[in-house]
C-alpha positions as CSV (number, residue, x, y, z in Angstrom):
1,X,0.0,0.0,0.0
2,X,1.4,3.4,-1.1
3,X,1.8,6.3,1.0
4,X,-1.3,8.4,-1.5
5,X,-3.6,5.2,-0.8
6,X,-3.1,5.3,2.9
7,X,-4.0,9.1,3.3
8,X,-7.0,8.4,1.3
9,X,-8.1,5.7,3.3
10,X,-7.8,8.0,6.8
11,X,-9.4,10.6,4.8
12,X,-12.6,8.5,3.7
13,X,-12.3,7.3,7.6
14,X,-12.6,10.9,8.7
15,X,-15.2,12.1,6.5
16,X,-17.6,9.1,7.6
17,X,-16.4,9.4,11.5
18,X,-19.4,10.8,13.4
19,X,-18.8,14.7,14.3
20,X,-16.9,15.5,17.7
21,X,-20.2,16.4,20.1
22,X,-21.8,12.9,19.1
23,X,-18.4,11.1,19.7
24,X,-18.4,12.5,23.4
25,X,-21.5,11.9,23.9
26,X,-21.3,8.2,23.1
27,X,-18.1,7.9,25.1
28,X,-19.8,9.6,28.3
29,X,-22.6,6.9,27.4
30,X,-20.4,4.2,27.6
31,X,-18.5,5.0,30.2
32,X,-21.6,5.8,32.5
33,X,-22.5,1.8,31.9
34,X,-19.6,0.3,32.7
35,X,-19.0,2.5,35.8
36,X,-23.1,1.5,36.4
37,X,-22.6,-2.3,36.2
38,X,-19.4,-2.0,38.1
39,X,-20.6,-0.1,41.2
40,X,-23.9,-1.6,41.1
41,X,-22.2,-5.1,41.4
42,X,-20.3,-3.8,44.2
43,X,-22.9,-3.1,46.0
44,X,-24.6,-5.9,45.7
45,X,-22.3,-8.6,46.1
46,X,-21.0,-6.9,49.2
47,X,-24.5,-5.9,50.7
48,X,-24.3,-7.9,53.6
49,X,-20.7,-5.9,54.5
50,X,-22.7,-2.5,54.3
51,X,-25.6,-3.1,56.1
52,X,-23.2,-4.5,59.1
53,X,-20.8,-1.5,58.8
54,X,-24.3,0.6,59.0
55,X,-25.1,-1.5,62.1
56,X,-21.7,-0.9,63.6
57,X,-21.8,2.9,62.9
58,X,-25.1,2.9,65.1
59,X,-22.7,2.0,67.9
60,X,-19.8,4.3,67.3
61,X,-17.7,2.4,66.0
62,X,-14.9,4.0,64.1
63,X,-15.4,2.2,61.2
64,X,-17.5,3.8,59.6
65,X,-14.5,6.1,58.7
66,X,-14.8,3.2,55.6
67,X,-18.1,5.7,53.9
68,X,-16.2,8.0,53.8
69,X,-13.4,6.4,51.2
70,X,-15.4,6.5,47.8
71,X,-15.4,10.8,48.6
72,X,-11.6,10.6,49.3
73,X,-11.5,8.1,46.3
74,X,-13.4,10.5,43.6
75,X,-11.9,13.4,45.1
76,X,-8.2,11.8,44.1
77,X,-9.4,10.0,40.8
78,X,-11.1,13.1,39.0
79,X,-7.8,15.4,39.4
80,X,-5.6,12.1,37.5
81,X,-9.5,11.8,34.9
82,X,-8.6,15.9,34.4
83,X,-4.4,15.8,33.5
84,X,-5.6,12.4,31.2
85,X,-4.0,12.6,27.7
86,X,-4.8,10.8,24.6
87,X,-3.7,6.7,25.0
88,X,-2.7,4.8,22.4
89,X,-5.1,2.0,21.6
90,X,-2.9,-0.5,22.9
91,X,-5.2,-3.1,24.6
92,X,-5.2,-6.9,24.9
93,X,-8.4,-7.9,26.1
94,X,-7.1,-11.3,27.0
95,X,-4.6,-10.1,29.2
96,X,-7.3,-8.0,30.8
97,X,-9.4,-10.7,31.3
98,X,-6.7,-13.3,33.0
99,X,-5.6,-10.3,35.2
100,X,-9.1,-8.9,36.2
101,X,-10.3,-13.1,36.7
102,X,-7.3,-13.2,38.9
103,X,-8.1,-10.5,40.8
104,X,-12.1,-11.3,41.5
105,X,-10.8,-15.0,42.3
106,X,-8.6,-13.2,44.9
107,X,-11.3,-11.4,46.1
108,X,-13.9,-14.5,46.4
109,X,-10.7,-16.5,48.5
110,X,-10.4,-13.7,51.0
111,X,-14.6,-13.7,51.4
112,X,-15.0,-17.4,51.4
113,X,-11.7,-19.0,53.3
114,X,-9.6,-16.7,55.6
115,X,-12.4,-14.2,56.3
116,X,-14.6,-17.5,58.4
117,X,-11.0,-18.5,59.8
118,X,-10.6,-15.0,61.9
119,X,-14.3,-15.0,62.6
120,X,-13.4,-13.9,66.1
121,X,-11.5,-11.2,64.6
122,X,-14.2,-9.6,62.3
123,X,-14.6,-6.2,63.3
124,X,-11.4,-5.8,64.0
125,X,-9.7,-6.3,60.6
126,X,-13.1,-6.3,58.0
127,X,-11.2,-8.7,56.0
128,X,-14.5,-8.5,53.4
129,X,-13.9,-4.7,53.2
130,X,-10.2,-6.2,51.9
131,X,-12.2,-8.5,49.1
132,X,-14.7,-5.9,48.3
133,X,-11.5,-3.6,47.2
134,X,-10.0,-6.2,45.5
135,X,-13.2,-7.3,43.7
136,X,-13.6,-3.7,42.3
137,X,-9.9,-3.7,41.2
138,X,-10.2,-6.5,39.5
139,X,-13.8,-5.4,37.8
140,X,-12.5,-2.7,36.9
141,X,-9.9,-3.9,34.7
142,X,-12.0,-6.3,33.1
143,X,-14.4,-3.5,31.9
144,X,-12.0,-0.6,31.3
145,X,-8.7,-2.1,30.6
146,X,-5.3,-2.7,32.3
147,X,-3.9,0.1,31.3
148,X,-6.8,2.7,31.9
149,X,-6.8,1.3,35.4
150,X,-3.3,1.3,36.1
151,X,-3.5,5.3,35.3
152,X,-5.1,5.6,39.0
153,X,-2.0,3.6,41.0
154,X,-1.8,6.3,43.2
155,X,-5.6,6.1,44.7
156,X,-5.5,2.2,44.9
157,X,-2.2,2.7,47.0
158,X,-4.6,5.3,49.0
159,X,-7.4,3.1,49.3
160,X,-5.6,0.0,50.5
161,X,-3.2,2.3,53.1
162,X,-6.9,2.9,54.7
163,X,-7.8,-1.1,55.2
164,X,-9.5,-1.1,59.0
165,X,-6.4,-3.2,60.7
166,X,-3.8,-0.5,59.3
167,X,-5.9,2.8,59.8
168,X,-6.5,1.1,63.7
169,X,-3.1,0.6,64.3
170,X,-2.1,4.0,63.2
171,X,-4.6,5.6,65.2
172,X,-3.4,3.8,68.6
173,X,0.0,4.8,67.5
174,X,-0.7,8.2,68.1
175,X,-3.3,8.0,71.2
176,X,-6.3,5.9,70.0
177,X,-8.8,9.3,70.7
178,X,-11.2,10.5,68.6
179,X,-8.9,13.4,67.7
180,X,-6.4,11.0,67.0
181,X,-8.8,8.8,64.8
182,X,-9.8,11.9,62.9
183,X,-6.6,13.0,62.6
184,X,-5.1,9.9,61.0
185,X,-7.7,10.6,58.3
186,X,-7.3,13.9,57.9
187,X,-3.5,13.2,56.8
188,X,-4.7,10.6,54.4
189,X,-7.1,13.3,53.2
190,X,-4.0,15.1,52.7
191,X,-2.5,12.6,50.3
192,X,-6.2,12.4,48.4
193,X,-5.7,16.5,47.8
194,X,-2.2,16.0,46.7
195,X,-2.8,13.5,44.0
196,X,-5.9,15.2,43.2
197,X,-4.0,18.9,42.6
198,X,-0.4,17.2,41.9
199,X,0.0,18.2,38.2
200,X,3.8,18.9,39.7
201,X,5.6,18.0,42.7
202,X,5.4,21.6,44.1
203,X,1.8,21.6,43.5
204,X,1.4,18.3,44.5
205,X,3.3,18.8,48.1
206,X,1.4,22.5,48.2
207,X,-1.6,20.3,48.2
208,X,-1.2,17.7,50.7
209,X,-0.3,21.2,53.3
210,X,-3.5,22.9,52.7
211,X,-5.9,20.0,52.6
212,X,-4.2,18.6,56.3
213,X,-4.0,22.2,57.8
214,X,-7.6,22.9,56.9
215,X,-8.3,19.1,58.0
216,X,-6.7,19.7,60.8
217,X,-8.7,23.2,61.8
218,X,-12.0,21.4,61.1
219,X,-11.0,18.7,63.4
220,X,-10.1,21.0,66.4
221,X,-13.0,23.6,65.7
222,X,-15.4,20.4,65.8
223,X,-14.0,18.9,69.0
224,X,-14.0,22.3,70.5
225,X,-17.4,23.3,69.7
226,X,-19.1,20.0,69.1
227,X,-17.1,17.5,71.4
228,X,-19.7,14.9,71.7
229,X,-20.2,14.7,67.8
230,X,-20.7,11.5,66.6
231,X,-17.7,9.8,65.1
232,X,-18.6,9.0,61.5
233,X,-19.7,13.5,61.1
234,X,-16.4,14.0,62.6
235,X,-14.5,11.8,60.1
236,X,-17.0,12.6,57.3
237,X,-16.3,17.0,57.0
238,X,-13.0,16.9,58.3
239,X,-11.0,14.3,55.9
240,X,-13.3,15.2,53.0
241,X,-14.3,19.0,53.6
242,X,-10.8,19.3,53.8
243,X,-9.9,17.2,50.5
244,X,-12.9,19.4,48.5
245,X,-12.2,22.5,49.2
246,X,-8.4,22.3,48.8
247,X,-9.3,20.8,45.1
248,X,-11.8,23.2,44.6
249,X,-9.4,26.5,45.6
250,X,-6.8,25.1,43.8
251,X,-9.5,24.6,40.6
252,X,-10.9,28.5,40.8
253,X,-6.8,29.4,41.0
254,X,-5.9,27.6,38.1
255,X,-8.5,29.4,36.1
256,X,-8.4,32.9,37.6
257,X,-9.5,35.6,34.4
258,X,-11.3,32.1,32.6
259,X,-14.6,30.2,32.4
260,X,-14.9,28.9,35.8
261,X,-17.3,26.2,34.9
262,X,-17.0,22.8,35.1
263,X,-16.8,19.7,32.9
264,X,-15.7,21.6,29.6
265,X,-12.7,19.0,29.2
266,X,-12.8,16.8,26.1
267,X,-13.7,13.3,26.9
268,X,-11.9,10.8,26.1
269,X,-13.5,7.3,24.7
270,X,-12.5,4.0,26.4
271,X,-10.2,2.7,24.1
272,X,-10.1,-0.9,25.2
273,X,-13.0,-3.1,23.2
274,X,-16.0,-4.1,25.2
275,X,-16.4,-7.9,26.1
276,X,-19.1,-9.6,26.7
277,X,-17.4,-12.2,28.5
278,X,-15.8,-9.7,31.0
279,X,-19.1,-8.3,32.0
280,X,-20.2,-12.1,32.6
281,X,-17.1,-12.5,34.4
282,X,-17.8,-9.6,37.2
283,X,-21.5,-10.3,37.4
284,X,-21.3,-14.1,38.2
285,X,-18.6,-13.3,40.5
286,X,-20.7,-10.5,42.3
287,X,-23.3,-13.3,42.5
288,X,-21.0,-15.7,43.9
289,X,-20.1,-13.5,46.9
290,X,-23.6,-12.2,47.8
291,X,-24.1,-15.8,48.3
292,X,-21.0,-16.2,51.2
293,X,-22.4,-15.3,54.9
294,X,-20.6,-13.0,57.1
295,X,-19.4,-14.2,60.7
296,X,-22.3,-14.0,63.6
297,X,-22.4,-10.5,64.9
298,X,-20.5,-10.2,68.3
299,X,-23.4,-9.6,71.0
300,X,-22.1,-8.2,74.6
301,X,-24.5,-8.9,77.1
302,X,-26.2,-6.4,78.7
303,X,-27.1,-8.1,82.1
304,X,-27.6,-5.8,84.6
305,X,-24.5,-5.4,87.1
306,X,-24.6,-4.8,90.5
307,X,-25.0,-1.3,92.3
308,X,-21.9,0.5,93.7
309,X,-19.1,2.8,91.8
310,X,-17.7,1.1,88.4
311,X,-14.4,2.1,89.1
312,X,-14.6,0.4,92.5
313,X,-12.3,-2.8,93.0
314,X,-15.0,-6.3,93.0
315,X,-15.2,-7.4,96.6
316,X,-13.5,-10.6,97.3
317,X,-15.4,-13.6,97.9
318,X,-15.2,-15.2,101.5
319,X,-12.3,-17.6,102.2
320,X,-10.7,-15.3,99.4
321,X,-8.1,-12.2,100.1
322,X,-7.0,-9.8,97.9
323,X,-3.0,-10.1,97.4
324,X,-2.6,-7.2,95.1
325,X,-4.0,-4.7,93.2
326,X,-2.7,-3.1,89.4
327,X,-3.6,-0.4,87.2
328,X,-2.8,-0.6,83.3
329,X,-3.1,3.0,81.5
330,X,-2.5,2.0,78.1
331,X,-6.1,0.5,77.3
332,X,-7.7,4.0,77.3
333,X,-5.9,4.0,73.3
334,X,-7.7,0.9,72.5
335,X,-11.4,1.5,74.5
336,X,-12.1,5.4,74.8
337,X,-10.1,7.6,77.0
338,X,-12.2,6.7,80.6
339,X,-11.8,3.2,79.9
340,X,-9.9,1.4,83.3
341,X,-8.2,-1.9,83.2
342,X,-7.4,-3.3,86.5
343,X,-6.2,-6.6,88.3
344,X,-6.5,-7.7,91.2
345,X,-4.4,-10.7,92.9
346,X,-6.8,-13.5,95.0
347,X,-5.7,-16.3,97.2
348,X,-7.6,-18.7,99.1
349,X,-7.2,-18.3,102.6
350,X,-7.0,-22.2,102.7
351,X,-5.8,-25.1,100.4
352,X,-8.5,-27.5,99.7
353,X,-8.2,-30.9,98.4
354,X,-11.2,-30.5,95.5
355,X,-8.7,-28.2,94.2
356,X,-5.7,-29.2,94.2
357,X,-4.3,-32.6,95.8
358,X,-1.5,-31.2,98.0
359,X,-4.1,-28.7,99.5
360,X,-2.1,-25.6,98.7
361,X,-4.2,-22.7,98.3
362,X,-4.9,-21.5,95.3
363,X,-4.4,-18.3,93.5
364,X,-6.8,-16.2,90.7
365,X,-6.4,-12.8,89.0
366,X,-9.5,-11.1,88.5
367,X,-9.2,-8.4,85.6
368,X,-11.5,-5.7,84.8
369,X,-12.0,-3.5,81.7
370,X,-14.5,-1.1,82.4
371,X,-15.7,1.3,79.0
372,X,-18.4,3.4,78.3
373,X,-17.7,2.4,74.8
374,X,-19.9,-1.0,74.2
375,X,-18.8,-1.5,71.0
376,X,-14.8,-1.4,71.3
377,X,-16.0,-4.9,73.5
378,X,-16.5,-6.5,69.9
379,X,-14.0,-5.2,68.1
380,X,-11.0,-6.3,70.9
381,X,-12.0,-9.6,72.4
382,X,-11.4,-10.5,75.4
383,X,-7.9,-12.7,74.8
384,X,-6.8,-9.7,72.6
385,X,-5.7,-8.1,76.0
386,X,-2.8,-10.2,76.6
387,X,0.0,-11.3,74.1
388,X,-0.4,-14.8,73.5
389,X,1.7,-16.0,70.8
390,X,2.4,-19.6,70.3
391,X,-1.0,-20.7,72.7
392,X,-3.6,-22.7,71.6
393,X,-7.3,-22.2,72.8
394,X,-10.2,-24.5,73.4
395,X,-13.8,-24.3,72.6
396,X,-15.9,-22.2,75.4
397,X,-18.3,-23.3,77.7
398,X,-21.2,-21.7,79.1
399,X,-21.1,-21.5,83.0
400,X,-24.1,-20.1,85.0
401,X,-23.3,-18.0,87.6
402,X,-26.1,-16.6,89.2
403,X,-27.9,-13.1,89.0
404,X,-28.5,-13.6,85.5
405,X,-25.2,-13.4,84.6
406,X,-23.9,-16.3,82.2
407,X,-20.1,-16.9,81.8
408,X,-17.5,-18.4,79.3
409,X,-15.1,-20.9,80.1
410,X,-12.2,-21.9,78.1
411,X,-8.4,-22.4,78.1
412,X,-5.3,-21.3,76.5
413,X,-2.4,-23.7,76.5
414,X,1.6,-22.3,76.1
415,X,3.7,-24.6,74.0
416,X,6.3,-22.5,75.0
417,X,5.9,-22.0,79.0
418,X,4.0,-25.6,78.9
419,X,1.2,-24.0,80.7
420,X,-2.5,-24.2,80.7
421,X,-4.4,-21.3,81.7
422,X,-8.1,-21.8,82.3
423,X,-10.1,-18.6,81.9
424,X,-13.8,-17.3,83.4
425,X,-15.2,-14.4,81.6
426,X,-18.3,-12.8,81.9
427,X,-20.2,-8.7,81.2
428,X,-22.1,-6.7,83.1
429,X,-23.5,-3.2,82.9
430,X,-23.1,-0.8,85.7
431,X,-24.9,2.6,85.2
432,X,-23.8,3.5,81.6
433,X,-20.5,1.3,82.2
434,X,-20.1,-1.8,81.1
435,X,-17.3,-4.2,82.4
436,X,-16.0,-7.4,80.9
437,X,-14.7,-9.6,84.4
438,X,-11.7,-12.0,83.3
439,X,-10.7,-14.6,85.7
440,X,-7.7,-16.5,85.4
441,X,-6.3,-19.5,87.1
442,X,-3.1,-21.5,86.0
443,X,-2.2,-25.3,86.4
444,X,1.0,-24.4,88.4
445,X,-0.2,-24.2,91.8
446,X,3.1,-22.5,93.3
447,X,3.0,-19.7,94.5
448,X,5.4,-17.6,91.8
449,X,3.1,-19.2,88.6
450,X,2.9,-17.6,85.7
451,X,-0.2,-15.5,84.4
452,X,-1.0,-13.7,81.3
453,X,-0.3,-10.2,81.7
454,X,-2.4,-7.4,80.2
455,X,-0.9,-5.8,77.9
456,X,-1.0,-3.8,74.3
457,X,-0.9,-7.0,71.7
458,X,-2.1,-5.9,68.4
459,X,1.2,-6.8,67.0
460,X,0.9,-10.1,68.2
461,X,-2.3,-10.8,67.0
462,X,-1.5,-10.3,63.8
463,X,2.0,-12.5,64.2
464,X,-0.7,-15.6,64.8
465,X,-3.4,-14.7,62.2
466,X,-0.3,-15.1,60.0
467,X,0.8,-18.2,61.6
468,X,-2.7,-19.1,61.2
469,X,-3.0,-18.3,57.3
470,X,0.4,-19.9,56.5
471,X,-0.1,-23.4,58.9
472,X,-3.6,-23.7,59.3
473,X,-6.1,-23.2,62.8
474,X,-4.7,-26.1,64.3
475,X,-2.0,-24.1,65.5
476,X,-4.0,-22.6,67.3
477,X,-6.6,-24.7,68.4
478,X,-6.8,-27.1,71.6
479,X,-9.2,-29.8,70.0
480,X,-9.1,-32.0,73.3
481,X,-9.4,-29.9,76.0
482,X,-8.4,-30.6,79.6
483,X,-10.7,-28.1,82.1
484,X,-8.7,-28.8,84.8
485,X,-10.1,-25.5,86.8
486,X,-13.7,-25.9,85.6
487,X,-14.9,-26.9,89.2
488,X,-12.3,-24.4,90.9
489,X,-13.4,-21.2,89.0
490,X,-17.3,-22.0,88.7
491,X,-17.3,-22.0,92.5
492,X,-15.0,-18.9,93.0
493,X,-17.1,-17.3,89.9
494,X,-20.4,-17.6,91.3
495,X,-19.2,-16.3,94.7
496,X,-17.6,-13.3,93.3
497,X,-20.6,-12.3,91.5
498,X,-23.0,-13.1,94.9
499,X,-20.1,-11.4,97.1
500,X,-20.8,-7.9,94.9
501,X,-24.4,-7.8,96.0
502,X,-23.4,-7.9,99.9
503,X,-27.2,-7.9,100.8
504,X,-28.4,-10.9,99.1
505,X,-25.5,-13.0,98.9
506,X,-26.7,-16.7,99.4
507,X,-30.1,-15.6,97.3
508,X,-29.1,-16.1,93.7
């Protein structure tokens, strides 16, 4: 083909191409479909998730910081959508569809085989939020194309820095408060306005300032004026007030003497082909997930406690004297700033033989978290107070203790210390307080036995979820069970609980 027959070719192609204002128009079209079956199979397949982070944000729970990452996201997305140039159209749709099928096989893994194996876990790491952002990645590159999708790196990277585990541990890093929480966001806010704005590095970095020191001010002026504001507002207008108006002041700038209104850019078509097959790809999978249940909700009990001061010590049950008595500061990070942990040291004022053969007395720790936070109760278990690495744990019992108040009995064995700790735990609710009672006996019957100290161990958690991913639960799992204290802290239980209502004690 000569060089005249190919220009007449592209001119015959460019006289018969429809005119510029239809071609938008059918590319806006197009794209609004796509980005309508994506999102709509988002929400559907991961319904379940949002109607239990709904639930959760009717309890204060922090994460409902997670509604506010599709603002931060579109805040981020439309500055890279503005500074897009013309791509080559450079697409292969099978390489789109191996990659994307990848990626929603990824996401239906992490829904339907490590999220039931942390059950306990759930709302502390969300690992469906984790599927639900891989399922969209992965959707996404099956409808638009690899190479659109790899245009918006920078907001993925932003979107899986804010996963619940990460964005919690950051914010105990720095305090655990709700400034602290808020403030956590409002520097990732910071990174949404520099992308969004970051044409340049020095606009970029110029970004990122404004958007944290006007976060920032938000955050303070709300706490200050509005302290008891409920967490989800105060993530909500800080992180993206902040993020919109730096994007907008920096848009009005940018076109100081012109037209200041919006949308006038050209748009671009989606070069990469439509496929059939890729749309029945993502809406099977979003089928397929809707159909995986999420673990049982976590219920705390709300059994009424006994009367007296929360922050009191419990009374010690008769034939029972309190040895010692400790004070731990650092879980006001992890349960609200008037949260209280305490323990307090018991031993038996005489050995008996049901208890131990050699009829040495025995000794207990009784600890106490005390919150006005209920739902921080179900985000940190009760054996996420103490580092327990290497330790397997048993199946729970139910143990009646009188009052109304039902316990659960289990025990932790340590491979390492060759230790089994049996453990008592129970709730009540004391005026607007609610307390979770832990008591804990050991098999070592000296004197100097070793118990589980509480203690800040996020890290190790997540050192035995990935022991657990990489060798499987029976690591850390006690599948035959030895309750060796069963009888020994059933009876102490039941007279602790008696022993805080003085009056009736004997009556339960």
């Amino acid at each position: 083909m000569t060089t005249d027959t190919a220009s007449e070719e592209a001119e015959k192609d460019e006289a018969h191409a429809p005119p510029p204002k239809r071609r938008a128009h059918r590319a806006a079209g197009v794209i609004t479909v796509r980005w309508a079956v994506l999102l709509g199979c988002v929400v559907v397949a991961y319904l379940p998730t949002w109607v239990r982070l709904a639930e959760e944000a009717g309890d204060g729970a922090i994460t409902t910081y997670i509604f506010v990452l599709p603002f931060l996201a579109a805040v981020a997305a439309q500055g890279i959508a503005r500074r897009r140039t013309g791509e080559l159209p450079i697409h292969d749709r099978q390489t789109d569809i191996i990659v994307g099928g990848l990626a929603l096989l990824g996401a239906v893994a992490i829904k339907a085989l490590w999220l039931p194996r942390y059950a306990d876990q759930y709302e502390l790491s969300h690992l469906d939020v984790l599927s639900g952002l891989v399922f969209f990645l992965g959707g996404a590159i099956l409808l638009f194309g690899l190479r659109p999708v790899g245009r918006f790196w920078s907001v993925w990277i932003l979107l899986a820095a804010l996963g619940p585990l990460l964005y919690r541990m950051a914010a105990i890093t720095v305090g655990g408060s709700r400034f602290a929480y808020g403030a956590v966001l409002v520097v990732l806010a910071g990174a949404a306005g520099a992308i969004a704005v970051g044409r340049t590095r020095r606009r970029g970095w110029l970004g990122f300032f404004c958007t944290t020191v006007l976060g920032f001010a938000i955050l303070g002026a709300m706490l200050l004026w509005w302290p008891r504001v409920h967490i989800a507002w105060l993530q909500l207008i800080s992180a993206v007030g902040a993020s919109a108006l730096t994007g907008i002041g920096f848009y009005w700038f940018a076109r100081r003497g012109e037209s200041k209104k919006p949308l006038t850019g050209h748009i671009a078509p989606v070069t990469a082909k439509p496929s059939k097959s890729s749309l029945v790809i993502v809406v099977a999978a979003a089928a397929l997930l809707v159909a995986f249940p999420l673990p049982a909700r976590t219920e705390i009990p709300a059994t009424e406690g006994p009367p007296g001061t929360p922050g009191e010590p419990l009374i010690a049950p008769a034939g029972w004297s309190q040895r010692e008595f400790l004070e731990y500061d650092w879980a006001k990070t992890y349960f609200g700033r008037s949260a209280t942990l305490s323990r307090q040291i018991m031993r038996a004022d005489e050995g008996s033989l049901a208890y131990d053969i050699q009829s040495r007395p025995r000794t207990v720790v009784v600890d106490v978290l005390s919150t006005v936070n209920r739902a921080s109760l179900a985000v940190y278990p009760e054996s996420t107070l103490y580092r327990l690495s290497n330790t397997r744990t048993s199946d729970s019992l139910p143990v009646e203790l009188g009052h109304d108040i039902t316990g659960s009995l289990y025990t932790s064995v340590s491979d390492e210390l060759l230790l089994t700790w049996t453990k008592l735990v129970f709730t009540w609710v004391r005026d607007d307080v609610t307390q979770r009672v832990t008591i804990i006996s050991v098999d070592n019957h000296e004197p100097g036995a070793v118990f589980p100290t509480p203690a800040p161990a996020m890290a190790s958690n997540i050192g035995t979820s990935l022991a657990t991913f990489l060798r499987g639960n029976t690591i850390a799992a006690d599948d035959d069970p030895d309750y060796k204290d069963r009888e020994l802290l059933t009876d102490f239980g039941t007279d602790l609980v008696d022993a805080q209502w003085p009056d009736e004690v004997g009556t339960s």
